[in-house]
RORO-314400 format. One record per residue (C-alpha): x, y, z; residue in one letter; residue number from 1. Coordinates in nm, 4 decimals, decimal comma. Example, Ala and Ser with C-alpha at 12.3 -4.5 7.8 and 13.67 -1.06 7.14 Angstrom:
BEGIN
- 1,2300|-0,4500|0,7800|a|1
- 1,3670|-0,1060|0,7140|s|2
***
This chain:
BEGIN
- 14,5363|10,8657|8,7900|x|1
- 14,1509|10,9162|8,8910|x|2
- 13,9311|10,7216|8,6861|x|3
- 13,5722|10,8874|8,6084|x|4
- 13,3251|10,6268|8,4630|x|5
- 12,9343|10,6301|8,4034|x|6
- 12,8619|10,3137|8,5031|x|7
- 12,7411|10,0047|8,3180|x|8
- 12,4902|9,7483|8,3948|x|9
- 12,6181|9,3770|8,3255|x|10
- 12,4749|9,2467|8,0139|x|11
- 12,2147|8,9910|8,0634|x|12
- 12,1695|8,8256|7,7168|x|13
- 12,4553|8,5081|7,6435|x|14
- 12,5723|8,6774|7,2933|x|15
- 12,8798|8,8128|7,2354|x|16
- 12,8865|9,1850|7,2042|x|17
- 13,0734|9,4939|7,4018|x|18
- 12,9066|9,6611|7,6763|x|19
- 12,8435|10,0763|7,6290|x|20
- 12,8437|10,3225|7,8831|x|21
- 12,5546|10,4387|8,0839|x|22
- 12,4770|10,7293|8,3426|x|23
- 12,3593|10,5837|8,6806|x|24
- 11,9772|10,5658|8,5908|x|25
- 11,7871|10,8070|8,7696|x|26
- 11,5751|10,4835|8,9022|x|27
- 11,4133|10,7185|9,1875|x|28
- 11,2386|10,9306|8,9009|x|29
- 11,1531|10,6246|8,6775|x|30
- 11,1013|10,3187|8,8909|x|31
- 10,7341|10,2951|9,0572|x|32
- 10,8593|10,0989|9,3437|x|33
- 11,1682|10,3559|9,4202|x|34
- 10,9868|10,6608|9,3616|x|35
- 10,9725|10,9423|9,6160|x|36
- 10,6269|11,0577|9,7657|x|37
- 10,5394|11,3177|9,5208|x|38
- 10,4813|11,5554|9,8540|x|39
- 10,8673|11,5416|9,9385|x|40
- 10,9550|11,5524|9,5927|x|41
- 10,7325|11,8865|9,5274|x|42
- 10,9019|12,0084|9,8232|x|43
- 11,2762|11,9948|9,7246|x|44
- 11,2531|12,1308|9,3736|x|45
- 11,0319|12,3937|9,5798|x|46
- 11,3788|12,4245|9,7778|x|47
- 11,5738|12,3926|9,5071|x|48
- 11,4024|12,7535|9,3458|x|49
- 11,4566|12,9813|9,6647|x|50
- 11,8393|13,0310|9,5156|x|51
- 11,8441|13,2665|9,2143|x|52
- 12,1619|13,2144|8,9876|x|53
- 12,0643|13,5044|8,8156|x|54
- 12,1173|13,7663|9,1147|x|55
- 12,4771|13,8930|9,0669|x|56
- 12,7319|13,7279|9,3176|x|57
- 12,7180|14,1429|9,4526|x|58
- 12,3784|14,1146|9,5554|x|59
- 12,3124|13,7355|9,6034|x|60
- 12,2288|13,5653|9,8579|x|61
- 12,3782|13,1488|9,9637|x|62
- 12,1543|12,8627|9,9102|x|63
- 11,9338|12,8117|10,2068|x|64
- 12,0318|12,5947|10,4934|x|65
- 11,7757|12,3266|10,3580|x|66
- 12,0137|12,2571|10,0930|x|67
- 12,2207|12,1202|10,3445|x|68
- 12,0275|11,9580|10,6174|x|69
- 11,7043|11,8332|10,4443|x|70
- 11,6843|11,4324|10,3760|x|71
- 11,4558|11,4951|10,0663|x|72
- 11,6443|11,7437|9,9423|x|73
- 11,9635|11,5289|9,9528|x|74
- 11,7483|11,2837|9,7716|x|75
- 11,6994|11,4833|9,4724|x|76
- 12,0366|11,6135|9,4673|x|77
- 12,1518|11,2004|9,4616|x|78
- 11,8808|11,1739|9,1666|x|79
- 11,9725|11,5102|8,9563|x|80
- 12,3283|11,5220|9,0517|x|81
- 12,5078|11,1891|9,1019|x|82
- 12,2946|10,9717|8,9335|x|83
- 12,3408|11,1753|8,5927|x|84
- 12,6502|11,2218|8,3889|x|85
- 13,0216|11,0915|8,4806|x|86
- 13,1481|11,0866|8,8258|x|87
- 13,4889|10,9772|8,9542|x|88
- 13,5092|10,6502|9,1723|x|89
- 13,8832|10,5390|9,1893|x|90
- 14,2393|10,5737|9,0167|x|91
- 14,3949|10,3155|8,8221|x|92
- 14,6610|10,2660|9,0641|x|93
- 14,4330|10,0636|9,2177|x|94
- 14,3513|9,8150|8,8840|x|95
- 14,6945|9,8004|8,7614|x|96
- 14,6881|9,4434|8,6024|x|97
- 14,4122|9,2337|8,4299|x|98
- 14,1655|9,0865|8,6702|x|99
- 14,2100|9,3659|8,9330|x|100
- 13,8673|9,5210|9,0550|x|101
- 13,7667|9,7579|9,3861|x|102
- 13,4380|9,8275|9,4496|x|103
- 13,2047|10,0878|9,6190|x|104
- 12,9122|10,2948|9,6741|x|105
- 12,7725|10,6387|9,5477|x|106
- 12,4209|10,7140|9,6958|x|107
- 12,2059|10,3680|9,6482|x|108
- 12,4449|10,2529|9,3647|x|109
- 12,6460|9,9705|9,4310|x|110
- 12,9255|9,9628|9,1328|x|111
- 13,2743|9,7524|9,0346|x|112
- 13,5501|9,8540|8,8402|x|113
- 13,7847|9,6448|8,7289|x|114
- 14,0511|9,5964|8,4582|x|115
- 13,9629|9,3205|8,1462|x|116
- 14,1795|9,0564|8,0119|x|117
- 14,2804|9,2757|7,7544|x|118
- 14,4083|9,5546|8,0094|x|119
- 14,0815|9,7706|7,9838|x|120
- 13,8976|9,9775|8,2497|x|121
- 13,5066|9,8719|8,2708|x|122
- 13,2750|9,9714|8,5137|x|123
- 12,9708|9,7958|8,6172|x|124
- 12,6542|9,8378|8,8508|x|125
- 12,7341|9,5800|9,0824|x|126
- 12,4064|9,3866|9,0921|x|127
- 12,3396|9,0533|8,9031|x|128
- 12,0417|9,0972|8,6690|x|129
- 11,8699|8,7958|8,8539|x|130
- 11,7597|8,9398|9,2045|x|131
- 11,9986|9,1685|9,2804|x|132
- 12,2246|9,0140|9,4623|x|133
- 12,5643|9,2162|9,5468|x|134
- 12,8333|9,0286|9,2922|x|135
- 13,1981|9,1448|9,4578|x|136
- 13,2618|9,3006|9,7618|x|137
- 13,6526|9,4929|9,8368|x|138
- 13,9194|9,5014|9,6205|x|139
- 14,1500|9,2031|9,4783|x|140
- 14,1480|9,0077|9,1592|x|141
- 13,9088|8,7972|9,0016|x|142
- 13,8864|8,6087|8,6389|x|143
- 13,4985|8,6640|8,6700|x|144
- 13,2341|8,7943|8,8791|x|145
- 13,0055|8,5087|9,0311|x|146
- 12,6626|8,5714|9,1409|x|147
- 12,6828|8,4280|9,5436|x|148
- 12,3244|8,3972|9,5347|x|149
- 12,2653|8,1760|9,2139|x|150
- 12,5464|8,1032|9,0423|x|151
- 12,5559|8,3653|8,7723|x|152
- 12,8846|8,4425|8,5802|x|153
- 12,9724|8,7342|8,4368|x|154
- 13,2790|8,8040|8,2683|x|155
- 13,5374|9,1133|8,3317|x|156
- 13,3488|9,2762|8,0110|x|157
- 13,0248|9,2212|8,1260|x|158
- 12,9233|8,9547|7,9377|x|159
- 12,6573|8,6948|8,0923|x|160
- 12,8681|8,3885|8,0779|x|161
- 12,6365|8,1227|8,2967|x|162
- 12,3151|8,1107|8,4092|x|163
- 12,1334|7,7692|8,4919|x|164
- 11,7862|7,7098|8,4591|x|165
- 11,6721|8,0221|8,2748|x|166
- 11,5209|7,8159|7,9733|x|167
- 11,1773|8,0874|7,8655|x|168
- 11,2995|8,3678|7,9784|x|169
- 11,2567|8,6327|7,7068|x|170
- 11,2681|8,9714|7,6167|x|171
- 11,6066|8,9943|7,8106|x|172
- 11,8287|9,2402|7,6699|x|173
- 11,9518|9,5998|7,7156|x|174
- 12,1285|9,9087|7,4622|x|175
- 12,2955|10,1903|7,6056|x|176
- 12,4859|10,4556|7,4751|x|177
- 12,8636|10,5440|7,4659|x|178
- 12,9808|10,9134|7,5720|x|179
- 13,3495|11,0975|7,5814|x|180
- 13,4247|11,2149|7,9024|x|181
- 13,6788|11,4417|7,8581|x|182
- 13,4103|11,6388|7,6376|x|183
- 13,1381|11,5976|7,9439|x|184
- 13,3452|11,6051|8,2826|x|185
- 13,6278|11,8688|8,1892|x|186
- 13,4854|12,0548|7,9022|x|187
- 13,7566|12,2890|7,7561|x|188
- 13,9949|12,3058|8,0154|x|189
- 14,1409|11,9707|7,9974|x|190
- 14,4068|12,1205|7,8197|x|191
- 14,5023|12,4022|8,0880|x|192
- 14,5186|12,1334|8,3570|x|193
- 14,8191|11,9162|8,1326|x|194
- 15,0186|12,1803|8,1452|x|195
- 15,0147|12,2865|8,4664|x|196
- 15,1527|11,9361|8,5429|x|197
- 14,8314|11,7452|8,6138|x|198
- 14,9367|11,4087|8,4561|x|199
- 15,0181|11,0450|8,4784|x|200
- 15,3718|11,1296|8,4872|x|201
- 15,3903|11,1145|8,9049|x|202
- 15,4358|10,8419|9,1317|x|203
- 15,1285|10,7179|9,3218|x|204
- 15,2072|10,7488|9,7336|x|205
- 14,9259|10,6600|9,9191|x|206
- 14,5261|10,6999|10,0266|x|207
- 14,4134|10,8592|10,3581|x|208
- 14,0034|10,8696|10,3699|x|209
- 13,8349|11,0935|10,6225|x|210
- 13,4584|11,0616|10,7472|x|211
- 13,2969|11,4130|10,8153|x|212
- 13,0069|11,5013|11,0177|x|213
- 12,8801|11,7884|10,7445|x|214
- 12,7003|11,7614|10,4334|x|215
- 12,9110|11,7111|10,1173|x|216
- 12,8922|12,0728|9,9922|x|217
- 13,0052|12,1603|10,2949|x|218
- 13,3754|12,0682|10,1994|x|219
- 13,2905|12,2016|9,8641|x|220
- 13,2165|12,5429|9,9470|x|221
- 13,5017|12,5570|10,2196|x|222
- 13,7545|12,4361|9,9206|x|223
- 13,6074|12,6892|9,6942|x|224
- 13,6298|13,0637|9,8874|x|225
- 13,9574|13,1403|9,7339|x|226
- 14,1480|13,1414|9,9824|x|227
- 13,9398|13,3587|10,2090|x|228
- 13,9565|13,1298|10,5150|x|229
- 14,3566|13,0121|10,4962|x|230
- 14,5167|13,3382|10,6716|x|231
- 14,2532|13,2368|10,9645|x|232
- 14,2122|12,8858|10,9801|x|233
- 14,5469|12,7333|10,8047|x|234
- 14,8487|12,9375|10,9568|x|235
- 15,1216|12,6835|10,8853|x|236
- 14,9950|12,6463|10,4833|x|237
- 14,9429|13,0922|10,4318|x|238
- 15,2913|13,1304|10,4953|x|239
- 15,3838|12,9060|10,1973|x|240
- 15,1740|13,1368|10,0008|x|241
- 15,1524|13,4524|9,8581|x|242
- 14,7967|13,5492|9,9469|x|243
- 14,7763|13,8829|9,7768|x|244
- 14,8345|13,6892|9,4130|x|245
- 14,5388|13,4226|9,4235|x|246
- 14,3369|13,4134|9,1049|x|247
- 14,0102|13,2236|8,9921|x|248
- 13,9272|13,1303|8,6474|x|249
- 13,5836|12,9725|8,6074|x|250
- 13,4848|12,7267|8,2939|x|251
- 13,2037|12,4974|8,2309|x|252
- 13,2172|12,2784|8,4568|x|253
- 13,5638|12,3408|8,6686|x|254
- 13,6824|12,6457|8,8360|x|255
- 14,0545|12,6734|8,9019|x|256
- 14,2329|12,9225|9,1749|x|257
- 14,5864|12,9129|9,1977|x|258
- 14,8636|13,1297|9,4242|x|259
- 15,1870|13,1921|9,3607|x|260
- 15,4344|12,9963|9,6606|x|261
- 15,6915|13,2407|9,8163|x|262
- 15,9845|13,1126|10,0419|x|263
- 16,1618|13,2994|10,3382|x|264
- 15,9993|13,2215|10,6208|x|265
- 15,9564|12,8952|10,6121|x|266
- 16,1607|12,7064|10,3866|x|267
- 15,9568|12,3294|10,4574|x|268
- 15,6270|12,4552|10,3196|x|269
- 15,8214|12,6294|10,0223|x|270
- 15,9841|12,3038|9,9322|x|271
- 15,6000|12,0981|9,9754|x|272
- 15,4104|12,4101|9,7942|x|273
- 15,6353|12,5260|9,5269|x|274
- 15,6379|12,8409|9,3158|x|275
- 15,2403|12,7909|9,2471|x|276
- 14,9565|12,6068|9,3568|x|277
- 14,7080|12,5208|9,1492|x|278
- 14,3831|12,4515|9,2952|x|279
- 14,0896|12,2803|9,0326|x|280
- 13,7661|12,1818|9,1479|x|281
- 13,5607|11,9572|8,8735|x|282
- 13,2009|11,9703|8,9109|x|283
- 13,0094|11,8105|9,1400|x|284
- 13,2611|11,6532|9,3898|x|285
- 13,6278|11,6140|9,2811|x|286
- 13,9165|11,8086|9,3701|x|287
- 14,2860|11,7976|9,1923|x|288
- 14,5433|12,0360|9,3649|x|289
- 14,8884|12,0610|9,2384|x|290
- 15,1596|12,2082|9,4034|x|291
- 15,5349|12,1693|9,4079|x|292
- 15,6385|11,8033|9,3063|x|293
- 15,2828|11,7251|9,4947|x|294
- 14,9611|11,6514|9,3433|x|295
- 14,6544|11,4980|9,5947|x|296
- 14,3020|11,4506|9,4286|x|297
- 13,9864|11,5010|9,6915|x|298
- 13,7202|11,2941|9,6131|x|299
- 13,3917|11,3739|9,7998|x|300
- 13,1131|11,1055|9,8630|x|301
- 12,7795|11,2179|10,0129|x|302
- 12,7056|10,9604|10,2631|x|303
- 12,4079|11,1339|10,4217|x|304
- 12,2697|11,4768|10,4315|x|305
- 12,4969|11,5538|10,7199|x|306
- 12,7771|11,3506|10,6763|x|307
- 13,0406|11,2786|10,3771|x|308
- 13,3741|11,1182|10,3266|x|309
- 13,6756|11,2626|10,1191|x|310
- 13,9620|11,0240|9,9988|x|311
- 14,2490|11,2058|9,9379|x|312
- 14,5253|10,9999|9,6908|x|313
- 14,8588|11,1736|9,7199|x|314
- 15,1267|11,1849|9,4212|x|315
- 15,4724|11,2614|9,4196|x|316
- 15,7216|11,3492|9,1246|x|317
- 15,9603|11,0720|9,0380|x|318
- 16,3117|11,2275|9,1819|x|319
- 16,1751|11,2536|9,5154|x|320
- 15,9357|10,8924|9,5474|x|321
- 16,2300|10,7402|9,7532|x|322
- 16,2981|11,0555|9,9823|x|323
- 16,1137|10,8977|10,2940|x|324
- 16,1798|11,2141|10,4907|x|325
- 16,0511|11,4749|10,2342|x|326
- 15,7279|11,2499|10,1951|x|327
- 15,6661|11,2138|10,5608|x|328
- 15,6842|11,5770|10,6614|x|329
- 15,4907|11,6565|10,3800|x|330
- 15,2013|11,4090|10,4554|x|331
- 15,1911|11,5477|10,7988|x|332
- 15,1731|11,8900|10,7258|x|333
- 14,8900|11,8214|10,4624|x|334
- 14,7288|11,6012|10,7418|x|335
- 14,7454|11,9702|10,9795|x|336
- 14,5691|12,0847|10,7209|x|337
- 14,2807|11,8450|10,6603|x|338
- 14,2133|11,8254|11,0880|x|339
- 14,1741|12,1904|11,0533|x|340
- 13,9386|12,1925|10,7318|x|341
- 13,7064|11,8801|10,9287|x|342
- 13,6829|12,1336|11,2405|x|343
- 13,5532|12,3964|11,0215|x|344
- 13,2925|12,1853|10,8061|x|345
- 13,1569|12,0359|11,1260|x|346
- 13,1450|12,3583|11,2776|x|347
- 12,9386|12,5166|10,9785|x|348
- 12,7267|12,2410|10,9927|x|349
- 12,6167|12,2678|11,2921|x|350
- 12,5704|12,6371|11,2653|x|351
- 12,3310|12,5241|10,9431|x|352
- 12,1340|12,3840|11,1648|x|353
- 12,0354|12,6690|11,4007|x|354
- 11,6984|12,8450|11,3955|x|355
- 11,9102|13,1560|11,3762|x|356
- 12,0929|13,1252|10,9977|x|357
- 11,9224|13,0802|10,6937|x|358
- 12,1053|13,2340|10,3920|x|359
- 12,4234|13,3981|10,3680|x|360
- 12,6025|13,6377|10,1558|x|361
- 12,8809|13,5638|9,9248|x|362
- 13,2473|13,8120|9,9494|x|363
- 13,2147|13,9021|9,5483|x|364
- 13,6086|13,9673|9,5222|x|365
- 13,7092|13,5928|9,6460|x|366
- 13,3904|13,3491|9,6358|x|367
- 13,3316|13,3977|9,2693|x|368
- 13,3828|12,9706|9,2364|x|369
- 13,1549|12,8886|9,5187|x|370
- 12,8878|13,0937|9,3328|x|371
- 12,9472|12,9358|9,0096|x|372
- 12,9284|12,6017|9,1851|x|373
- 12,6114|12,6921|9,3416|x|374
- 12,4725|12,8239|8,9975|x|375
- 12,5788|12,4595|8,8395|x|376
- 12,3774|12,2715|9,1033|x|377
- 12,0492|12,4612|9,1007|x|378
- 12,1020|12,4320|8,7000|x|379
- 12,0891|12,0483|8,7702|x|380
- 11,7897|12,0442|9,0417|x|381
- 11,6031|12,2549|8,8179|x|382
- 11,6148|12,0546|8,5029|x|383
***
């Protein structure tokens, strides 16, 4: 299932010892040489106070479109947002032995994951301690992680195994601290999403990734209007669904809409969606929906304040992992759907982007979760 790691620099001292977890440093806030101009910097958190979570969702108005088109203000939101706290990079289907290990990229943060010799999940920046040389690249298996540059070895727990001609060097070493991330990422709802069948008891399918040319909360606010858009924009998936019987529930960090599934009309959809879809979006960027014997996780990546890519990983209930029909027809209709969601996001991106739109308003009755969403982030750019 989807791993969600804060991310851990390899440890550059040649003792033994276990490496701790560690939020991405916010290195743009704290590193001279990586610092923003203090001009641009004055100027997003001046952005980031023209929303007021305070206003009810009756009377309030939608973050302006800088949130959504300014560089510097996707800057601070990589600094406040996605360099702080746990974020989800990968599922374990992916690192299912020892020595397995993908890679990839969140912002400026290059990290690794990859599974120990004793079968455990690490995570790692993936820059050698030396000069910063990239240490793996891809997926695939490896015993250790050698430094291409110079030669230095670390091991799969982060360990500093070799490194020639380093006789002097001093003052080398580094403590972090550990965190529980069920606690941090899903607060108290962990427990509501278990039994409503999000679990490791499904069958991993496959990965389809999808570039988009719209800023990340983009997607985010188009997953989280409950429902409003479907009867408009997703024909094929509203008549899987009773409409009239969605319902949002908001906790600390997650909101969850779900809709009952009705059948009739046409029977396909009823067998994909189910009696109930469950819809849970986990603050900032990751999606798990749940429907039927289906669950797909969306994982957002801000690539750019007006682009983003979402990997979808699709999951399938046991009985039906060999039904190569069922599986099919369902990946294509879920495939109608995401072409349909990329036309809108690029689409409201654009519109962003004209002189004539600046705020919107939200519809109180259906958009309570993008409000709460927007709340959470101006809680983060504000602090």
């Amino acid at each position: 299932m989807a791993i969600s790691m804060q991310v851990t620099p390899f440890i550059p001292n040649l003792r033994k010892g276990q490496p701790h977890n560690l939020n991405f440093p916010n290195k743009h806030s704290t590193l001279t040489c990586c610092s923003h101009r203090n001009s641009d910097l004055l100027v997003s958190q001046r952005l980031a106070h023209q929303f007021n979570p305070k206003t009810p969702i009756e009377e309030a108005v939608t973050p302006p479109t800088s949130w959504y088109t300014e560089p510097s203000f996707y800057q601070l939101e990589l600094d406040r947002i996605f360099y702080r706290g746990w974020q989800a990079v990968g599922t374990t289907e992916h690192i299912k032995d020892p020595h397995d290990f993908f890679t990839g990229r969140l912002g400026d943060v290059e990290f690794v994951v990859c599974r120990d010799d004793s079968g455990k999940v690490r995570a790692f920046h993936n820059v050698c301690r030396h000069h910063a040389s990239l240490l793996a690249s891809g997926t695939g298996q490896k015993s250790c992680f050698v430094c291409p540059y110079h030669g230095w070895t670390y091991g799969l727990n982060g360990t500093l195994l070799k490194a020639t001609r380093i006789s002097g060097m001093r003052d080398f070493n580094m403590e972090v601290d550990n965190h529980n991330v069920a606690k941090e990422w899903l607060g108290s709802c962990s427990e509501i999403l278990n039994t409503n069948g999000v679990g490791s008891s499904l069958s991993y399918v496959c990965r389809r990734e999808y570039t988009i040319e719209c800023n990340w909360k983009v997607f985010c606010d188009n997953y989280l209007d409950g429902g409003y858009h479907v009867p408009y924009a997703h024909k094929g998936l509203a008549s899987g669904l009773k409409l009239d019987s969605y319902s949002i529930t908001m906790f600390e960090r997650v909101s969850i809409q779900s809709c009952e599934g009705k059948s009739g009309k046409s029977e396909e959809n009823y067998d994909r969606l189910g009696r109930e879809a469950i819809y849970a979006f986990i603050y900032p960027n990751f999606m798990i929906n749940r429907y039927g014997p289906w669950m797909d996780t969306n994982l957002v990546l801000p690539l750019g304040p007006n682009k983003c890519q979402v990997v979808f990983d699709y999951y399938l209930e046991h009985s039906l992992q060999d039904d190569r029909d069922f599986i099919e027809r369902s990946l294509q209709d879920s495939e109608k759907v995401q072409i349909e969601d990329i036309v809108l996001c690029e689409g409201v991106q654009k519109g962003l982007q004209s002189p004539a739109y600046c705020v919107g308003r939200y519809a109180p009755t259906v958009e309570q979760a993008m409000h709460h969403f927007h709340c959470q982030l101006y809680e983060n750019l504000t602090t």
